[in-house]
Structure formats: C-alpha cells, structure tokens
Backbone of each chain as ProteinMPNN parsed JSONL, in Angstrom:
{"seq_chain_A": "XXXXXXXXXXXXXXXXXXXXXXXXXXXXXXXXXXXXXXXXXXXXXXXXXXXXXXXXXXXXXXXXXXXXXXXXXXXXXXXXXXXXXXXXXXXXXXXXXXX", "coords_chain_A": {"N_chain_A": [[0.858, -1.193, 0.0], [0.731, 1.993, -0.858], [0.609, 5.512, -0.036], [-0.356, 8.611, 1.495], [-0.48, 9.233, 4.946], [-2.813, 11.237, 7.017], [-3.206, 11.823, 10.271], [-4.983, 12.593, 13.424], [-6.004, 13.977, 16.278], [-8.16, 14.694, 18.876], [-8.926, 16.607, 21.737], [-12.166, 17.792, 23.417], [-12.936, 20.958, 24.847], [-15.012, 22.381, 27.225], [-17.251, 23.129, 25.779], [-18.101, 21.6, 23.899], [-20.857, 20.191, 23.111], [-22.987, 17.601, 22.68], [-24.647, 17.889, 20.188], [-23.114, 19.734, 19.071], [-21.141, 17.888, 18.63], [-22.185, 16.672, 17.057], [-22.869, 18.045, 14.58], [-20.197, 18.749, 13.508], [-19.262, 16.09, 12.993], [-20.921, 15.674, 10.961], [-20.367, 17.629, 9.27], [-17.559, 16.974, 8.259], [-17.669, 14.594, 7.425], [-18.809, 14.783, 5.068], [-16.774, 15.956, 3.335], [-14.914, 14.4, 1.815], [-16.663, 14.594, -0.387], [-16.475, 16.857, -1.225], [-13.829, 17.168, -1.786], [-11.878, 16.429, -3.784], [-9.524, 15.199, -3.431], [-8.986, 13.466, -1.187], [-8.364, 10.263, -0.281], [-9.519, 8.156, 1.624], [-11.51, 8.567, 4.534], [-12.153, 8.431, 7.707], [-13.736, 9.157, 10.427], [-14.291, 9.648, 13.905], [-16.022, 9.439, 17.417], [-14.192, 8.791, 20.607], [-14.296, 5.622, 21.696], [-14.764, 4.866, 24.531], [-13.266, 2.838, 25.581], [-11.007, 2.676, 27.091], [-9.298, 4.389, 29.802], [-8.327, 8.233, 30.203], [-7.746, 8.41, 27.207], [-7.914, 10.708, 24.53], [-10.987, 12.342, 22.721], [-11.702, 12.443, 20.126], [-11.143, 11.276, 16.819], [-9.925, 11.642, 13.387], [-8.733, 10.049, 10.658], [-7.366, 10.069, 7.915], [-6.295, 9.045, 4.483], [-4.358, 9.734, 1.221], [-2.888, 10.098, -1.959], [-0.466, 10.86, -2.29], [1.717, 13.131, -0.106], [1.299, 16.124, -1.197], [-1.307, 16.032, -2.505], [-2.58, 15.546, -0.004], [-1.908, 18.014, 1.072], [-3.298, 19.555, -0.015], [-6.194, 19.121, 0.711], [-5.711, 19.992, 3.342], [-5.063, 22.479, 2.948], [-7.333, 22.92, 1.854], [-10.221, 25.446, 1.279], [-13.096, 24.65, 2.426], [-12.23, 22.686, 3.946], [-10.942, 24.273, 5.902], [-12.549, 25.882, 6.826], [-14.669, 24.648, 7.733], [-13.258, 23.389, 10.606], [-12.25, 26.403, 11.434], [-15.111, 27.044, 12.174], [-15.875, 24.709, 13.518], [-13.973, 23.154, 14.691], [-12.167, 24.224, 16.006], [-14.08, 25.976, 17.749], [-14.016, 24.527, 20.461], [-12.037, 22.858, 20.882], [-9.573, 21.555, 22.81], [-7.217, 20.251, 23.276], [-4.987, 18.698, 20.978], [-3.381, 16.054, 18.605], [-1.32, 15.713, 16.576], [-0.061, 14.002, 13.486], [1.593, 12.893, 10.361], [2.019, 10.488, 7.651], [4.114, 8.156, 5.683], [2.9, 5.923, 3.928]], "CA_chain_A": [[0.0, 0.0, 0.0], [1.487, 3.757, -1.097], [0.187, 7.005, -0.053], [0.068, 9.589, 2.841], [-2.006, 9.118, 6.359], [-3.104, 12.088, 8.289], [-3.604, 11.325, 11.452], [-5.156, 13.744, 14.032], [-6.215, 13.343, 17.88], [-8.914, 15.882, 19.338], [-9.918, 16.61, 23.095], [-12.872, 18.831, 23.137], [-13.442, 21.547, 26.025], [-16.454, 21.852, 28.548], [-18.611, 23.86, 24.775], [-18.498, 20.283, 23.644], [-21.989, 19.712, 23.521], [-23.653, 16.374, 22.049], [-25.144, 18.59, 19.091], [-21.983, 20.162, 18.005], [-20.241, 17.291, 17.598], [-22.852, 15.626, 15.816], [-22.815, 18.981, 13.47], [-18.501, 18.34, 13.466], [-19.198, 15.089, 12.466], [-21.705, 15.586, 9.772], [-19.292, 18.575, 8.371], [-16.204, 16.119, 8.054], [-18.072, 13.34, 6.404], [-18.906, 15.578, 3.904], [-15.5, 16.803, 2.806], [-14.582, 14.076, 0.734], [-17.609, 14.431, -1.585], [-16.038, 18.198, -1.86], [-12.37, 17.296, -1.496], [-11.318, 14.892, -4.371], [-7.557, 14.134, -3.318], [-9.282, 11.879, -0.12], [-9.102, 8.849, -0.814], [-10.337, 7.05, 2.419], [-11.758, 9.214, 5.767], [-12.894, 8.047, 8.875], [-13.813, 9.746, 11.482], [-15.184, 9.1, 15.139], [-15.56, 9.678, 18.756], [-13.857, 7.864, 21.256], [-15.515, 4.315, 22.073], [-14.887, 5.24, 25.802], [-13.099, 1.472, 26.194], [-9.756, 2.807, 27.902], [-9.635, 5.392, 30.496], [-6.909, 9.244, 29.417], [-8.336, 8.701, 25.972], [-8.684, 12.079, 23.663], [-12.144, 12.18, 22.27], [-12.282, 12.243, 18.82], [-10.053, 11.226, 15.896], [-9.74, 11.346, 12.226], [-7.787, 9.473, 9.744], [-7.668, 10.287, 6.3], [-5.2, 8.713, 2.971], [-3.928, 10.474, 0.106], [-2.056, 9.551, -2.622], [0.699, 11.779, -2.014], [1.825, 14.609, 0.4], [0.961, 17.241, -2.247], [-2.918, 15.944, -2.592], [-2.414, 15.886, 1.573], [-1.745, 19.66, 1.308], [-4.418, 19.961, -0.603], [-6.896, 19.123, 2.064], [-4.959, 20.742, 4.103], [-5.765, 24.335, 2.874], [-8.69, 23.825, 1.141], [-11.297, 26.416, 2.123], [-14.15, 24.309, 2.793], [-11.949, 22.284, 4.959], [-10.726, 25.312, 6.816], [-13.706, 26.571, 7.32], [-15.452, 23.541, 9.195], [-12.222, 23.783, 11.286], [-12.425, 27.021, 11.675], [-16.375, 26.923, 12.406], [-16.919, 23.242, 14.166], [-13.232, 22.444, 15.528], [-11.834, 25.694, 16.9], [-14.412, 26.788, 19.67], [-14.749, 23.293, 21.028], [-10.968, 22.512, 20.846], [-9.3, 22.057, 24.01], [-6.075, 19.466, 22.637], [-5.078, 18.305, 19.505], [-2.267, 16.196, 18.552], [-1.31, 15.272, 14.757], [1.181, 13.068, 12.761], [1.55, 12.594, 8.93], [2.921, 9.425, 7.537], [4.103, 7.289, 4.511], [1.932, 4.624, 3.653]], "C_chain_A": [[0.889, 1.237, 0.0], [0.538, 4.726, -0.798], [0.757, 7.687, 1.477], [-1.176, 9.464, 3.901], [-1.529, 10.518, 6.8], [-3.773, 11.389, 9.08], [-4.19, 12.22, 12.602], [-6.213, 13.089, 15.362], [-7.44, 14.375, 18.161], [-9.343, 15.813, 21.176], [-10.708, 18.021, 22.784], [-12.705, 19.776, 24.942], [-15.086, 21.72, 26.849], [-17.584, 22.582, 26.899], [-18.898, 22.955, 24.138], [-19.735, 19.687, 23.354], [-22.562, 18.51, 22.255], [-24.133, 17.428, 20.672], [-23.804, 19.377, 18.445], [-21.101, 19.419, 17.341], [-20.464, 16.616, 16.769], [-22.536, 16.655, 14.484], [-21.053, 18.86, 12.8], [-18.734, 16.875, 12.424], [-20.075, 15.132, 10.719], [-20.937, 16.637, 8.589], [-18.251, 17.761, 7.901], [-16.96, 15.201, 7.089], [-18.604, 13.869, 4.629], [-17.694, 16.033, 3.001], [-14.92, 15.419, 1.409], [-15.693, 13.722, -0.36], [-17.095, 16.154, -1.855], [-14.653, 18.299, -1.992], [-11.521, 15.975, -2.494], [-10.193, 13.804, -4.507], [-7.823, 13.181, -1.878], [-9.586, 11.28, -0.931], [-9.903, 7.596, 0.351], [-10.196, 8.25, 3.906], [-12.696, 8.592, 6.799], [-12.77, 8.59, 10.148], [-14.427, 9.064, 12.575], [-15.291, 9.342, 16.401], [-15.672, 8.482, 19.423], [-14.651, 6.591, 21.904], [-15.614, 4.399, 23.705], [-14.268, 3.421, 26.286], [-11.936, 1.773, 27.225], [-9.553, 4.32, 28.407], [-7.991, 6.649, 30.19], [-7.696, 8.963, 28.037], [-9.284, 10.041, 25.59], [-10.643, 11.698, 23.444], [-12.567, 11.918, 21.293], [-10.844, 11.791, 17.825], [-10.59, 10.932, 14.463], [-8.59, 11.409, 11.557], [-7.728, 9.084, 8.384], [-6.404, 10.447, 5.258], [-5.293, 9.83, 1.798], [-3.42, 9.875, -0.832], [-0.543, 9.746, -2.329], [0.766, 12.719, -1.183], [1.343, 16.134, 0.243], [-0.718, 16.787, -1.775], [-3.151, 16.063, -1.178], [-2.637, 17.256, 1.933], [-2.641, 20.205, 0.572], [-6.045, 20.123, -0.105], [-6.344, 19.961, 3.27], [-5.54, 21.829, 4.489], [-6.716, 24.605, 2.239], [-9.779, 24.4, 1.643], [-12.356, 25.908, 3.076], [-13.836, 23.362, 4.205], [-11.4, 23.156, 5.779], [-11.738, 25.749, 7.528], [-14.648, 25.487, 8.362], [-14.023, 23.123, 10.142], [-12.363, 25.341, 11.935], [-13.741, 27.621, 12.932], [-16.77, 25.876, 13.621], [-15.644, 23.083, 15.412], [-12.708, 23.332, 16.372], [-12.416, 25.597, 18.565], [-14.783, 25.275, 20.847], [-13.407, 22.415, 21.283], [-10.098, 22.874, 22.183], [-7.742, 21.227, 23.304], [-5.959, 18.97, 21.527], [-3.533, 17.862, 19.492], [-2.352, 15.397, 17.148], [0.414, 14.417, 14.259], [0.526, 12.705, 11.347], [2.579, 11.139, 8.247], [2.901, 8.622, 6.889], [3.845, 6.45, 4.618], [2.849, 3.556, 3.128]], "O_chain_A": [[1.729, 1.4, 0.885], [-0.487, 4.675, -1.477], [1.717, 7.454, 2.213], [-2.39, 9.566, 3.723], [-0.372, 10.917, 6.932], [-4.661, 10.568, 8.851], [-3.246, 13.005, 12.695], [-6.92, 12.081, 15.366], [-7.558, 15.03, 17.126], [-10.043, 14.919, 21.651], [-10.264, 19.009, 22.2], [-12.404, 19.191, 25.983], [-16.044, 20.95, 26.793], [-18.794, 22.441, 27.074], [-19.982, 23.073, 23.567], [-19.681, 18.458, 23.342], [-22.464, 18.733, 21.049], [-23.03, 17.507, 20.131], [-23.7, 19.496, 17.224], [-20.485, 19.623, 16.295], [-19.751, 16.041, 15.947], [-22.028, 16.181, 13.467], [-20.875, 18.907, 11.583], [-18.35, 16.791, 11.258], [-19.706, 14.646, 9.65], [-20.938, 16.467, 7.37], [-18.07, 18.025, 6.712], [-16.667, 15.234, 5.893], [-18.664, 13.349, 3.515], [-17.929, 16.482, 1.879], [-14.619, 15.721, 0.254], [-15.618, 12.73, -1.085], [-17.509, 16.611, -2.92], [-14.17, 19.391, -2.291], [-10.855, 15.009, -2.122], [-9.929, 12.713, -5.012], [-7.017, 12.321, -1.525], [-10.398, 11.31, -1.855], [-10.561, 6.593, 0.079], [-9.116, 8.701, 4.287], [-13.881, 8.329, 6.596], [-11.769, 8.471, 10.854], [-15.045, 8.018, 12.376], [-14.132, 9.586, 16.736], [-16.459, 7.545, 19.289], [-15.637, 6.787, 22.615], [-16.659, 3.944, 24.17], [-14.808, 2.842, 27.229], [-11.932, 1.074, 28.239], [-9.617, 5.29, 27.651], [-6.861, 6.194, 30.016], [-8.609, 9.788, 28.03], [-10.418, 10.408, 25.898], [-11.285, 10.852, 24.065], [-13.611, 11.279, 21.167], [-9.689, 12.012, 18.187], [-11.519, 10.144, 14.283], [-7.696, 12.254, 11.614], [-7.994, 7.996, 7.873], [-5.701, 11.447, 5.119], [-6.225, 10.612, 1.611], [-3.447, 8.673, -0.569], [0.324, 8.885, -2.183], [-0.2, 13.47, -1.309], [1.1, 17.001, 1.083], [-1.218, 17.244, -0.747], [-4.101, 16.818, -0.971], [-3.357, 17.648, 2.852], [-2.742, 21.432, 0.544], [-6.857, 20.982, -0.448], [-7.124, 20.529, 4.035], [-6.146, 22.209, 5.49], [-7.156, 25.713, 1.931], [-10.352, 23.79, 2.545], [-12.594, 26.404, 4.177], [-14.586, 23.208, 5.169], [-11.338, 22.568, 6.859], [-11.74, 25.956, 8.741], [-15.123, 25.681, 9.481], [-14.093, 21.896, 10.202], [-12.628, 25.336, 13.137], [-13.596, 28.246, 13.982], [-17.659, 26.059, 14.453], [-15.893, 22.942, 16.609], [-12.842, 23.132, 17.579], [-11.953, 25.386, 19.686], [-15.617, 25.18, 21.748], [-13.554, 21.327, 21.84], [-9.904, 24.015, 22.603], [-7.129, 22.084, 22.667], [-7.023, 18.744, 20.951], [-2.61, 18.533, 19.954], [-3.254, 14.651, 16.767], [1.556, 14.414, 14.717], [-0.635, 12.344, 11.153], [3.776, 11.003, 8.496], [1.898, 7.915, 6.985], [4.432, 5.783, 5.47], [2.401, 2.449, 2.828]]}, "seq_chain_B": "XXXXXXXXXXXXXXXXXXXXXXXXXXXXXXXXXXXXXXXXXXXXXXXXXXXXXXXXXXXXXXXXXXXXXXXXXXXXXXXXXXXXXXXXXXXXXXXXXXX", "coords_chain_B": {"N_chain_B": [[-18.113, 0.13, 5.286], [-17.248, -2.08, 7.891], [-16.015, -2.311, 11.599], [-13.144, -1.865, 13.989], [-11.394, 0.827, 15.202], [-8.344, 1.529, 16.369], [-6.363, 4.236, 17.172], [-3.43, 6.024, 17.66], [-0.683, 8.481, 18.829], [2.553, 9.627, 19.568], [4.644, 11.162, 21.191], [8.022, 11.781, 21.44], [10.9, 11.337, 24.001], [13.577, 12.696, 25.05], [15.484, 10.531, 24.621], [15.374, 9.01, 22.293], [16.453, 7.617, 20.031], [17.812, 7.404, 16.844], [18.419, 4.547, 16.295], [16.811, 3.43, 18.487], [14.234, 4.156, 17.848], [14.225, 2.904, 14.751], [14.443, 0.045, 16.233], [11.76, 0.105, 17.339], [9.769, 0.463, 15.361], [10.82, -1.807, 13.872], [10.006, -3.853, 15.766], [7.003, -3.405, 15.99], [6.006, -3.665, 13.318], [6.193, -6.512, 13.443], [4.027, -7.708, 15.025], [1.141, -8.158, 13.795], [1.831, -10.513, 12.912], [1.767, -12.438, 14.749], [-0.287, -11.385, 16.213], [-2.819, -12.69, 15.216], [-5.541, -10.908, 15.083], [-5.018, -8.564, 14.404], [-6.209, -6.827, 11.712], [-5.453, -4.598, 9.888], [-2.929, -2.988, 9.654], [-0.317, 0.26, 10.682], [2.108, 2.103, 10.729], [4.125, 4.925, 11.554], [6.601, 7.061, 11.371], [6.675, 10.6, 12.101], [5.846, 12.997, 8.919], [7.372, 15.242, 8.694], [5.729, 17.433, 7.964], [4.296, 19.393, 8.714], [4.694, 21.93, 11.434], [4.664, 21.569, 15.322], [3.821, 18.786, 15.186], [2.775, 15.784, 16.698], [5.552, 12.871, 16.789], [5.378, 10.338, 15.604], [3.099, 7.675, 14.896], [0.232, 4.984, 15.047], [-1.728, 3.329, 13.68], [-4.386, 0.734, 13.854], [-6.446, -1.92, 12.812], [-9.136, -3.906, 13.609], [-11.88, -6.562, 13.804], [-13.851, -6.019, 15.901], [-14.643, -4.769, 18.961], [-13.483, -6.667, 20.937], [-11.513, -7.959, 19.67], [-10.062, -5.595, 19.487], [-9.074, -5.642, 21.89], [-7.997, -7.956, 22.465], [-5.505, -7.611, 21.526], [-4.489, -5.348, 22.873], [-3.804, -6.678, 25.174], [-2.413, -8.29, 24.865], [0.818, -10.342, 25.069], [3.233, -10.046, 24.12], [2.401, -7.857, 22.648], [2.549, -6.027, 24.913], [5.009, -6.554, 26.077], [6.971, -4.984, 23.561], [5.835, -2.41, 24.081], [6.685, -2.517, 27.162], [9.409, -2.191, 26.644], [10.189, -1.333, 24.379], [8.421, 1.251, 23.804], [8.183, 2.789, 25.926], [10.381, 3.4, 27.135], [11.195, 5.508, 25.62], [9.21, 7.547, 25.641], [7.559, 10.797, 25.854], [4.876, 12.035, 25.096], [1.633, 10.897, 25.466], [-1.208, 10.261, 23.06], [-4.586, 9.108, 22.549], [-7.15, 7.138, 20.614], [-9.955, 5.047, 20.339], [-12.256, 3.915, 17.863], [-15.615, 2.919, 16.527], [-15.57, 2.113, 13.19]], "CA_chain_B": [[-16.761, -0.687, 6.238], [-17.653, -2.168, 9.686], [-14.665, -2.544, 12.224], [-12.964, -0.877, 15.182], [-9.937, 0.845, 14.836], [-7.451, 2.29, 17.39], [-5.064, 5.488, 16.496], [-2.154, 6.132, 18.803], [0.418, 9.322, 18.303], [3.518, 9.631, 20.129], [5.625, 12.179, 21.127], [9.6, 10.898, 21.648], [11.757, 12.296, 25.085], [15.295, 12.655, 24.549], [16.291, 9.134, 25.036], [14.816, 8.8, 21.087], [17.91, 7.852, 19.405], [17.096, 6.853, 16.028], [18.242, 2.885, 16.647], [15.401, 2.873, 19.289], [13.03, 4.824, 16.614], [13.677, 2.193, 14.228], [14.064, -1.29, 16.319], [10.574, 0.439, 17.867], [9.427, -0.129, 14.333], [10.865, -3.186, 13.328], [8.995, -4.718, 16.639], [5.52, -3.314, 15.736], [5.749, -4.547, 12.407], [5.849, -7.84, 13.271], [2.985, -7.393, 15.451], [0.429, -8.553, 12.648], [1.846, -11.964, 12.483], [1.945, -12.932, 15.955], [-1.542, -11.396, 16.973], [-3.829, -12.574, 14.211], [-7.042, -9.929, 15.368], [-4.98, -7.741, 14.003], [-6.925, -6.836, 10.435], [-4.593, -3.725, 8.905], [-1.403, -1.759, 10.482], [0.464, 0.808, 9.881], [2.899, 3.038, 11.479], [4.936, 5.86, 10.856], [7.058, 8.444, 12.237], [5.941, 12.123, 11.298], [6.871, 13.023, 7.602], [7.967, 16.737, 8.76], [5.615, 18.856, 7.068], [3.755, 20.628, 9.853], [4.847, 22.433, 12.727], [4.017, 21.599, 16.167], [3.234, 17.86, 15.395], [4.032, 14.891, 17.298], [6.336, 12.424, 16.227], [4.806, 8.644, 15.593], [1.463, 7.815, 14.714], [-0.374, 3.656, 14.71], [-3.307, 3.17, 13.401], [-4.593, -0.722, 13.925], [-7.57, -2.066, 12.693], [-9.872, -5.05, 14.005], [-12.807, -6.817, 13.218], [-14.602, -5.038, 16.714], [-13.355, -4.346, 19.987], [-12.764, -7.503, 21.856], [-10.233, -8.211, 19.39], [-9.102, -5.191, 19.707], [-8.77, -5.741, 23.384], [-6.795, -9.186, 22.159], [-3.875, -6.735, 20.87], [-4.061, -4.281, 23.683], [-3.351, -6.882, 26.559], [-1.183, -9.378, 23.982], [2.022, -10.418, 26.037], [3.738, -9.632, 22.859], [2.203, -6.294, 22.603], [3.444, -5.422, 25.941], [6.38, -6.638, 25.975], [7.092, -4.208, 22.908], [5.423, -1.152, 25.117], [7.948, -1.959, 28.026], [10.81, -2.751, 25.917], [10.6, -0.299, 23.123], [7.943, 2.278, 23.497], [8.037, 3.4, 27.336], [11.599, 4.411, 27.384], [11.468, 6.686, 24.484], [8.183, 8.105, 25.593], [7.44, 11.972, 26.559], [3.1, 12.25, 25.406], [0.87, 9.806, 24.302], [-2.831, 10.086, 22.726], [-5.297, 7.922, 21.861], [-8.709, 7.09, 20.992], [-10.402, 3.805, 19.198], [-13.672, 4.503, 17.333], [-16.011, 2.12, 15.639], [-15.765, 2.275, 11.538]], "C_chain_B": [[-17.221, -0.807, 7.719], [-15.988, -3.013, 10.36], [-14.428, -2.095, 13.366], [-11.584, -0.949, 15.235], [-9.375, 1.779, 16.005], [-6.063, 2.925, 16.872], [-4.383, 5.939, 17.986], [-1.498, 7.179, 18.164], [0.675, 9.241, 19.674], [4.423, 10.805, 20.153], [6.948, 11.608, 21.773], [10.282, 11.689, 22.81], [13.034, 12.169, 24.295], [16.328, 11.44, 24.11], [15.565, 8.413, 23.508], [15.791, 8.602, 20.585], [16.784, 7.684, 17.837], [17.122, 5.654, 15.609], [16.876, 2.683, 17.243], [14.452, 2.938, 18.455], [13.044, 3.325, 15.642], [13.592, 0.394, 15.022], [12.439, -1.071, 17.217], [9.481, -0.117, 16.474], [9.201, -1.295, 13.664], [9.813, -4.402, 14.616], [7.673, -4.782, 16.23], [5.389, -3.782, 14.606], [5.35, -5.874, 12.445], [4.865, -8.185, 14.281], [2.066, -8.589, 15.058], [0.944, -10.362, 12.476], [2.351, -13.059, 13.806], [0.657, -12.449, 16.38], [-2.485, -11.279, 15.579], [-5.265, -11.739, 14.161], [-6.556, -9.208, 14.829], [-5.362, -7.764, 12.504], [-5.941, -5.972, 9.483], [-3.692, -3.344, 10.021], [-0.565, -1.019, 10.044], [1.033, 1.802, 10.439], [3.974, 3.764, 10.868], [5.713, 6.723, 11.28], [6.555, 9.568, 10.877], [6.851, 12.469, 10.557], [7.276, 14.937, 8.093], [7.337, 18.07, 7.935], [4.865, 19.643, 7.797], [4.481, 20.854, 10.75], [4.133, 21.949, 13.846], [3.217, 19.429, 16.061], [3.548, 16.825, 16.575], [4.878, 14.058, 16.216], [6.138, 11.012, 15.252], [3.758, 8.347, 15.738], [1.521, 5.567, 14.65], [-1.111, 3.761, 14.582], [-3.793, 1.379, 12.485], [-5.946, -0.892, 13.505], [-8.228, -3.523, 13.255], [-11.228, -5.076, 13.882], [-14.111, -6.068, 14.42], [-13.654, -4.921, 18.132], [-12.773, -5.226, 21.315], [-11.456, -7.913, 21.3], [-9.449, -7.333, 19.192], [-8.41, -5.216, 21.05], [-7.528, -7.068, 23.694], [-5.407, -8.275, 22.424], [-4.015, -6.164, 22.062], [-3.536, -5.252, 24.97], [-2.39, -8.211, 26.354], [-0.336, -9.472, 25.132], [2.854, -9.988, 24.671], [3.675, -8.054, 22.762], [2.648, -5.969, 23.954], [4.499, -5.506, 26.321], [7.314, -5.319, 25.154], [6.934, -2.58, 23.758], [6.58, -0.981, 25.93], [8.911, -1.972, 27.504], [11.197, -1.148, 25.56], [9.999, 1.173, 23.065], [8.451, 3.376, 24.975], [9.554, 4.076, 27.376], [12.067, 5.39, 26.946], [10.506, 8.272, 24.506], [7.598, 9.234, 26.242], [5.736, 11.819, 26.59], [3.019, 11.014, 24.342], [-0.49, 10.326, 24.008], [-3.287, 9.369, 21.919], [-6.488, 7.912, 21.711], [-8.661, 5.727, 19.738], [-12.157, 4.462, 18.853], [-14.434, 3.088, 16.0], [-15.94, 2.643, 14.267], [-16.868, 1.957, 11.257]], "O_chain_B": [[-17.486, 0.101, 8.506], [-15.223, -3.842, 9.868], [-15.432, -1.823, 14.024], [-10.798, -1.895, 15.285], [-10.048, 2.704, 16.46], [-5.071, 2.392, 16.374], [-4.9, 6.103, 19.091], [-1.538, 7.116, 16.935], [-0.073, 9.0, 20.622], [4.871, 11.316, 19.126], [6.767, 10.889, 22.756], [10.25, 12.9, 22.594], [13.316, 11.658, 23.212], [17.421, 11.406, 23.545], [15.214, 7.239, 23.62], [16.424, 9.657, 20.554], [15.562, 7.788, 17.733], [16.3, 5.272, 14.776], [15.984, 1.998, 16.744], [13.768, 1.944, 18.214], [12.044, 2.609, 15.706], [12.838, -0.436, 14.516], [11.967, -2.085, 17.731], [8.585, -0.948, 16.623], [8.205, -1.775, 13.124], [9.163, -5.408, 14.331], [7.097, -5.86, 16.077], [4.451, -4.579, 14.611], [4.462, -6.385, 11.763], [4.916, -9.408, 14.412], [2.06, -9.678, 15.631], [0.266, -11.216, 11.905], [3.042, -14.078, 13.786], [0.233, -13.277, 17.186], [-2.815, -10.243, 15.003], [-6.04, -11.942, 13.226], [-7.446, -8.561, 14.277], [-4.877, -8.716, 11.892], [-5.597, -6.467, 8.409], [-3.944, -3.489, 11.217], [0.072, -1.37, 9.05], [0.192, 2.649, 10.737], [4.629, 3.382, 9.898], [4.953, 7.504, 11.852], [6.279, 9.531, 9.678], [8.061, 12.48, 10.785], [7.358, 15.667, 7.105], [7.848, 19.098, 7.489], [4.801, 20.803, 7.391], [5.146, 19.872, 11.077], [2.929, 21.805, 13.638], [2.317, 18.996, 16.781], [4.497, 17.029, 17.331], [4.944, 14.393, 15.033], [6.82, 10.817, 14.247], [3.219, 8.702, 16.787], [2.52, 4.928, 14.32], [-1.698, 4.454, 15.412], [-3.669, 0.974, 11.329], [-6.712, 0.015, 13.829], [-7.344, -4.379, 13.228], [-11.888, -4.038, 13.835], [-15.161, -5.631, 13.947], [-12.435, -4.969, 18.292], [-12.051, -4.88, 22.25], [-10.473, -8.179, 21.993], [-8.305, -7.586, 18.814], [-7.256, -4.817, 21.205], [-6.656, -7.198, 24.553], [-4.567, -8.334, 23.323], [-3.213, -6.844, 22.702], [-2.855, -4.669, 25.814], [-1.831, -8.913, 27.196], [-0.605, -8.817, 26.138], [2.592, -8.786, 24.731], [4.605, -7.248, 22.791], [3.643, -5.279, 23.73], [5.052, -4.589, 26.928], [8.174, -4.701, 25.781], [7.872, -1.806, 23.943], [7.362, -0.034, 25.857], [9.709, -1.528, 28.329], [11.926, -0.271, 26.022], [10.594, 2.123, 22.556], [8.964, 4.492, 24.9], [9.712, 5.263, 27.66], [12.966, 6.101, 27.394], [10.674, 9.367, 23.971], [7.024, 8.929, 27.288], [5.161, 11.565, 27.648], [3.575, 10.499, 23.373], [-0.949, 10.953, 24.963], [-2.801, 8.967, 20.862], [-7.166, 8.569, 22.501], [-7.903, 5.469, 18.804], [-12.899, 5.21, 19.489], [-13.906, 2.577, 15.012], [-16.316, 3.813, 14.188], [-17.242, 1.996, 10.085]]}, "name": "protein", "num_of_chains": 2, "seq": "XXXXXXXXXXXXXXXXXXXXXXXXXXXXXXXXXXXXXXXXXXXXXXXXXXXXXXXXXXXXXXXXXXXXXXXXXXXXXXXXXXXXXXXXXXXXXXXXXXXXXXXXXXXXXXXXXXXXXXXXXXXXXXXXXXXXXXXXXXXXXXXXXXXXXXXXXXXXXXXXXXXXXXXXXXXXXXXXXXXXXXXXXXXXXXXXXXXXXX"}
C-alpha cells in the first residue's frame, strides 16, 4: 500500500456539547464528496473502552503529500475547522505518515 | 466498512535515538503476524511537514473491539510497550472509534 495518512487526535473543552459534535461530524463526512484528493476518511468519537483517551479522531489517505496539502488548505476544509473544531478545541495532537 | 480501529500518536523524550526509533518499528511490524485480530497496520514516524506535530502515529484495525482488546493486553504487545515504546516516551494520545 502507497500514499500519505493524516492522522489527528482531538480533546474537546467543557462547549463540547452532544449537538456540536454531531454537526462536526456531519461537516467532516462531507469533505470528501467536496475534497477529491481523499481517498479514504474516517472519522469518530472515542468508544470510551480505555480510560486518558482524547475524544475524537480522524484518519484520512492520500495519494501523495501534495494531494495531503491539498486538504490541508482547502477552504471548505478550513472553514469547518475554523467553524466546528476551533471553539470546542481544548487538545489536539497530529502526525503525517508514509503509507 | 464495519470494524474498530485504534489510532495512537507519540511524542519521543530525549532518550529517542534513532536505533530505538527504528528497532521500535521493526517490533511493531511484526505485530500482525503474531496477533492474528490484528486486520490492517500501519505506522509511521511524522513526515515533517507541519509544525508543532508529534512524532509517531499507529493506526490498527480489528474486526470489533474484543479483538481489539486481544492486541491491547497481547504479552507480545506489551512486551514491545515496556521494551521499546516506554523508554522513548514523553506524550501519548489515543482514541479507538467504531468504523
């Protein structure tokens, strides 16, 4: 298997609320019907099986680094970042990495 | 896709050489053929194109979450943890999430 994983961690803060992250969630799942360099996204919040566990995570392939950076900065994904992940963002930790 | 997958990033202390980095590697690789629950794997250290990331990302997949619970309390898999991961290891985060 070849390409590029993003990888990304999330803890939310106390504005967290059951309805935003459903709205978070329903924004993300959307992106690769507007984002054509994903090639595989999955998102989710934490199953609650092991106790210190962030909250949320998504993990989304590329072909390449380049199509990576392409999601990256594209608007629509900025903007539900901007909009969904921002005011609700208490930690975040990320890693990128050849497939 | 139905499943349950568990994402791990790593951040490295000082005591990271880059022997440890890769026989940390070469252990988890062989992972997969000593704990058959495991379904996909794939690990990486961080390709360097953001700022501020961590260092080492896993992202395991299994068919739901007793077998992922197989891998998490493996003697194999912990062995690896105390061996290879724990001595290298400044932050960890995690979360598993059904697919």
């Amino acid at each position: 298997m070849a390409g590029f994983r993003h990888v990304v961690i999330f803890r939310w803060n106390e504005n967290a609320t059951d309805e935003r992250k459903r709205d978070l969630v329903e924004r993300l799942t959307a992106l690769p019907g507007a984002i054509p360099e994903i090639e595989d996204y999955h998102v989710g919040d934490d199953a609650g099986v092991n106790a210190g566990n962030f909250d949320f995570a998504v993990v989304a392939d590329f072909a390449d680094r380049d199509a990576y950076a392409v999601y990256r900065d594209h608007p629509v994904h900025r903007a539900v970042i901007d909009e969904y992940v921002t005011p609700i963002l208490a930690e975040r930790a990320a890693v990128q990495y050849e497939l």
